[in-house]
C-alpha positions as CSV (number, residue, x, y, z in Angstrom):
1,X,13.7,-36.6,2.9
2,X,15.7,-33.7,2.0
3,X,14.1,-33.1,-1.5
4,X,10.8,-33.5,0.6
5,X,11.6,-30.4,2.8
6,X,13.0,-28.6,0.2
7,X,9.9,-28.9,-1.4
8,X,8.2,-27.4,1.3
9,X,10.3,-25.0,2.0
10,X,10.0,-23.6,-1.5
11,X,6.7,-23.8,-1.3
12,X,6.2,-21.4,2.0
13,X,7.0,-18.0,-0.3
14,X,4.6,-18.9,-2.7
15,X,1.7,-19.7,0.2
16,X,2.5,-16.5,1.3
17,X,1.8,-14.5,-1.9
18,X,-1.1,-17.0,-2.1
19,X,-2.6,-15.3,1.4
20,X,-2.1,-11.9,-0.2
21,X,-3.7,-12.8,-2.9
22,X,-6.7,-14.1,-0.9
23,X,-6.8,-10.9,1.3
24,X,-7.4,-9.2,-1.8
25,X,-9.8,-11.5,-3.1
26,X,-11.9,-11.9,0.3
27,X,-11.9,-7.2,-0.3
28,X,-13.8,-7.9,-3.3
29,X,-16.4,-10.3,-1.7
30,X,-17.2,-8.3,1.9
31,X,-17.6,-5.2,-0.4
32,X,-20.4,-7.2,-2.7
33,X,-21.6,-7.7,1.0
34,X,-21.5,-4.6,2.2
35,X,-18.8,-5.4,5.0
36,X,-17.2,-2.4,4.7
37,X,-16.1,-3.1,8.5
38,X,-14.0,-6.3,7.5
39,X,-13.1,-5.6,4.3
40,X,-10.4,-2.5,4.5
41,X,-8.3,-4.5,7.5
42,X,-8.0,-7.1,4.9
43,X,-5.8,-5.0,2.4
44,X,-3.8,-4.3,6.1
45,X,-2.9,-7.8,6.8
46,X,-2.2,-8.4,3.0
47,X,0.6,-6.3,3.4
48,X,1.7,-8.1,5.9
49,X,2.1,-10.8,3.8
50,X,2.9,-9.0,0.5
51,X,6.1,-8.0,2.9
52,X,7.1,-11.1,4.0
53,X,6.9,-13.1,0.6
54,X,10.4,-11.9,-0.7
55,X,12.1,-12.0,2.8
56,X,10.8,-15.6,3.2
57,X,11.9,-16.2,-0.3
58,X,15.3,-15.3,0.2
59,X,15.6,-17.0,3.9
60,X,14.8,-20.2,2.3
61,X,16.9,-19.8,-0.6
62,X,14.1,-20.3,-2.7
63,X,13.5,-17.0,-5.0
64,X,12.3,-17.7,-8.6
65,X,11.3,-16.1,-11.4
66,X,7.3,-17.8,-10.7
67,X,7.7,-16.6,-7.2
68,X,8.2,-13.0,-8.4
69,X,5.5,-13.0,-11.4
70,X,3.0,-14.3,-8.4
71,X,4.0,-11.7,-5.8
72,X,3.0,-9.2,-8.7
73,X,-0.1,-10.7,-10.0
74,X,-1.0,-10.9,-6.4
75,X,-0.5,-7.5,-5.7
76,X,-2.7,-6.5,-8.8
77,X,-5.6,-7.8,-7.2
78,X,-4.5,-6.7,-3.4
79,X,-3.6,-3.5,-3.7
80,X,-5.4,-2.5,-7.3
81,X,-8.6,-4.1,-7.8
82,X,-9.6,-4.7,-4.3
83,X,-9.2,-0.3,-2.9
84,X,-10.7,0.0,-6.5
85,X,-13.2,-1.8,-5.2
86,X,-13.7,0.1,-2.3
87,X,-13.7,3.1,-3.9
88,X,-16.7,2.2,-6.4
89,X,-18.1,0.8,-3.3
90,X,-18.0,4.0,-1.3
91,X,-19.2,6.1,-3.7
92,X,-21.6,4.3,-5.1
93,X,-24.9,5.6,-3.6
94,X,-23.7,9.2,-4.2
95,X,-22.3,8.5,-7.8
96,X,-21.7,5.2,-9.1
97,X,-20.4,6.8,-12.2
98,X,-17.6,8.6,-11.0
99,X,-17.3,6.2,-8.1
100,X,-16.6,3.2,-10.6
101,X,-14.8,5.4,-13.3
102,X,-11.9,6.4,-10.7
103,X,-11.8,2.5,-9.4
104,X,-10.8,2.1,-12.6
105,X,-8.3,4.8,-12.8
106,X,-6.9,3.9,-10.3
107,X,-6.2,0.5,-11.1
108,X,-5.0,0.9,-13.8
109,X,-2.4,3.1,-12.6
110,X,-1.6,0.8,-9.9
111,X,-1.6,-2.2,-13.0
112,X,0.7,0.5,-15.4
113,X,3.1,0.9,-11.7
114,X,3.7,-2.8,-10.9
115,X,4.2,-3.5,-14.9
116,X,6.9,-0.7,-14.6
117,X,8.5,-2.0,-11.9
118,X,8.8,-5.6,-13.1
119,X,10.4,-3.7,-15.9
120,X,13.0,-2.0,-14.0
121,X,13.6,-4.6,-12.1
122,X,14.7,-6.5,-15.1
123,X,17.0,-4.1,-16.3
124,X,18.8,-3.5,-12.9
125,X,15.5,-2.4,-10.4
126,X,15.5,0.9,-8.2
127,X,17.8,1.4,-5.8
128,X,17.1,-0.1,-2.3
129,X,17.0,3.3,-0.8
130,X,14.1,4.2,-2.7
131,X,10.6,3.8,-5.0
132,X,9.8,5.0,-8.2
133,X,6.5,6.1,-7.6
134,X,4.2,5.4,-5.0
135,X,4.0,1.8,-4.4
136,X,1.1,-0.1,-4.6
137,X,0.9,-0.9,-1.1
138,X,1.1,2.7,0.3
139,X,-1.7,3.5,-2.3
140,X,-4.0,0.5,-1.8
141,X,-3.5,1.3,1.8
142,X,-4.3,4.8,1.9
143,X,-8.0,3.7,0.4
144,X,-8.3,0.8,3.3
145,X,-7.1,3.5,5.5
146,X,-9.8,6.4,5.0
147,X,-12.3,3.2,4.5
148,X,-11.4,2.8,8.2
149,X,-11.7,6.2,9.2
150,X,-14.6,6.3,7.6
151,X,-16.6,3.2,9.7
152,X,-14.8,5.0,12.9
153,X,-16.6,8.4,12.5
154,X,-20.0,7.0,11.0
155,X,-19.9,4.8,14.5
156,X,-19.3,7.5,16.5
157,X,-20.4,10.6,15.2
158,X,-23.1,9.8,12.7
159,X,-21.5,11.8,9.9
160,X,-18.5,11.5,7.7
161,X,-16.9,13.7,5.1
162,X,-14.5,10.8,3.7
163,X,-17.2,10.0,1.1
164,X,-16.3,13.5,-0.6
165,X,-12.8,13.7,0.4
166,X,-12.4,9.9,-1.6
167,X,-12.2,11.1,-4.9
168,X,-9.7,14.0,-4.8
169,X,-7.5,10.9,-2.9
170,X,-8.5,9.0,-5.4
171,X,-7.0,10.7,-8.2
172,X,-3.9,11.6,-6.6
173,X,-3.0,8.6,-5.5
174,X,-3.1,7.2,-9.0
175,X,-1.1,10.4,-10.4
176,X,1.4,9.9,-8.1
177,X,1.6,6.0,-8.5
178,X,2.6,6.3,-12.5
179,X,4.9,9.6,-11.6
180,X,8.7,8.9,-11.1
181,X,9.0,10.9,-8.0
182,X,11.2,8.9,-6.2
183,X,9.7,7.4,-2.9
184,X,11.7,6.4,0.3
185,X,11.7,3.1,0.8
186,X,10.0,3.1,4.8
187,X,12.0,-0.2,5.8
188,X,15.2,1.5,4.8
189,X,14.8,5.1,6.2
190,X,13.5,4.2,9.1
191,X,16.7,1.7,9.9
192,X,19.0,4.1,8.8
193,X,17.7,6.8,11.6
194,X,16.8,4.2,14.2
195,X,19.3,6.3,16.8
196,X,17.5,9.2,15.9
197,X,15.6,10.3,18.8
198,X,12.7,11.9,16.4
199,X,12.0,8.9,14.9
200,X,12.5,7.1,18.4
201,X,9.2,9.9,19.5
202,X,7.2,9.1,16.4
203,X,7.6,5.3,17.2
204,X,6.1,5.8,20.8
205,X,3.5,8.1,19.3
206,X,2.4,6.0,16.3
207,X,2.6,3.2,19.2
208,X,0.0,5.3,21.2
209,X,-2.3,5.9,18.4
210,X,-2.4,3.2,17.6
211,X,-2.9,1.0,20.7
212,X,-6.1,3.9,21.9
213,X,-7.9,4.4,18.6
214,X,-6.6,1.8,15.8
215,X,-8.9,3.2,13.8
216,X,-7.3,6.3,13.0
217,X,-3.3,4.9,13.0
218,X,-3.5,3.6,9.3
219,X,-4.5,7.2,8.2
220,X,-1.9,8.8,10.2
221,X,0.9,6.1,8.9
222,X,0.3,6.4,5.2
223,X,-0.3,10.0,4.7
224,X,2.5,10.9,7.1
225,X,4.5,8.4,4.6
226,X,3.2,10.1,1.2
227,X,3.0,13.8,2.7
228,X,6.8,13.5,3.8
229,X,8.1,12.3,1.1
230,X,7.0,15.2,-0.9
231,X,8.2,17.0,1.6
232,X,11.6,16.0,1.4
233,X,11.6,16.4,-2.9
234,X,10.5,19.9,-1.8
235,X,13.3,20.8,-0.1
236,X,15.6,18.9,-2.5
237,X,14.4,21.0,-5.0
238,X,14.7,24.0,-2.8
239,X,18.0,23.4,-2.1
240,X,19.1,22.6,-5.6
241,X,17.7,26.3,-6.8
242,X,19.2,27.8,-3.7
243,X,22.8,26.1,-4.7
244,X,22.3,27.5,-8.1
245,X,22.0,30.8,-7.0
């Protein structure tokens, strides 16, 4: 009996990178049916998943080298092919060419940043304060994000500019995604300034947004993610310089 639920206990971690995976897969299908509606919130819940996986893993006592080359195969598909997807998607009325060619940039930068990480991560892994480049997630999500934003405005306004906005994302996502500019880690930053009362107004906000027009919070939560943390390397470098002097 205890073997049994062992077993199954083991197993949960792996079910859980197993619904990532099919998040990702079920992008790639409502894209080749023009769901464009469905598909983007599916990269959202996938990182709901892709988040849990490890924590679930290490609750259980159950972490494993398989568990860890699943979570990362997974997240190829999640959070590279599928927004690559949705890239070649979205653009592929106005230029399939360029739509498809930077789907395939940028999955293969999110392919050449989950390769590098597994690779860190073997020889000691980042520090838990922060990322070596842009995760996968943030990236992937940014994509679902403005896909989002996207169906909002067409809905209500007829007219969008994220079709020609896309591609200049596009490409810096998947620069910044092989850089080593060092990322925060959002689970940890955010704990660490929970008495903050900033943070404790952005919560309430983001909360707002979120709860009145859902359609815009992704947007809002991911580039306010990447755009601070550039911000902050700014005005480390800044700093630096002006300690030099």
């Amino acid at each position: 009996m205890k073997n049994t639920m062992r077993n199954i206990t083991k197993s949960i971690p792996l079910l859980c990178s197993l619904a990532n995976l099919g998040c990702g897969f079920g992008v790639v299908m409502c894209v080749v049916n023009g769901r464009y509606d469905l598909a983007p919130w599916l990269i959202i819940v996938a990182m709901l998943f892709d988040a849990y996986d490890g924590r679930l893993a290490r609750y259980f006592n159950a972490s494993s080298l398989l568990g860890c080359e699943l979570d990362s195969l997974c997240d190829v598909t999640t959070f590279g092919i599928a927004p690559a997807t949705l890239i070649g998607g979205m653009l592929q009325h106005n230029s399939p060419i360029l739509g498809w060619s930077l789907g395939f940039l940028f999955v293969s930068s999110a392919v050449y940043r989950l390769a590098r990480f597994n690779a860190m991560a073997a020889e000691g892994g980042d520090s838990k304060q922060y990322f070596t480049g842009l995760p996968t997630t943030g990236a992937g999500g940014m994509i679902a994000a403005l896909v989002i934003l996207h169906q909002y405005l067409i809905f209500h306004s007829c007219t969008s500019i994220i079709p020609e906005v896309l591609p200049i994302v596009a490409v810096i996502l998947s620069i910044l995604m092989v850089t080593r500019v060092k990322f925060p880690n959002s689970m940890v930053a955010v704990a660490d300034k929970l008495d903050s009362p900033i943070y404790a107004v952005l919560v309430v906000i983001g909360t707002v947004i979120f709860a009145l027009i859902p359609q815009i919070a992704p947007t809002v939560l991911f580039s306010g993610y990447i755009i601070s943390a550039l911000i902050g390397i700014l005005k480390e470098k800044l700093a630096l310089r002006a300690h030099k002097l």
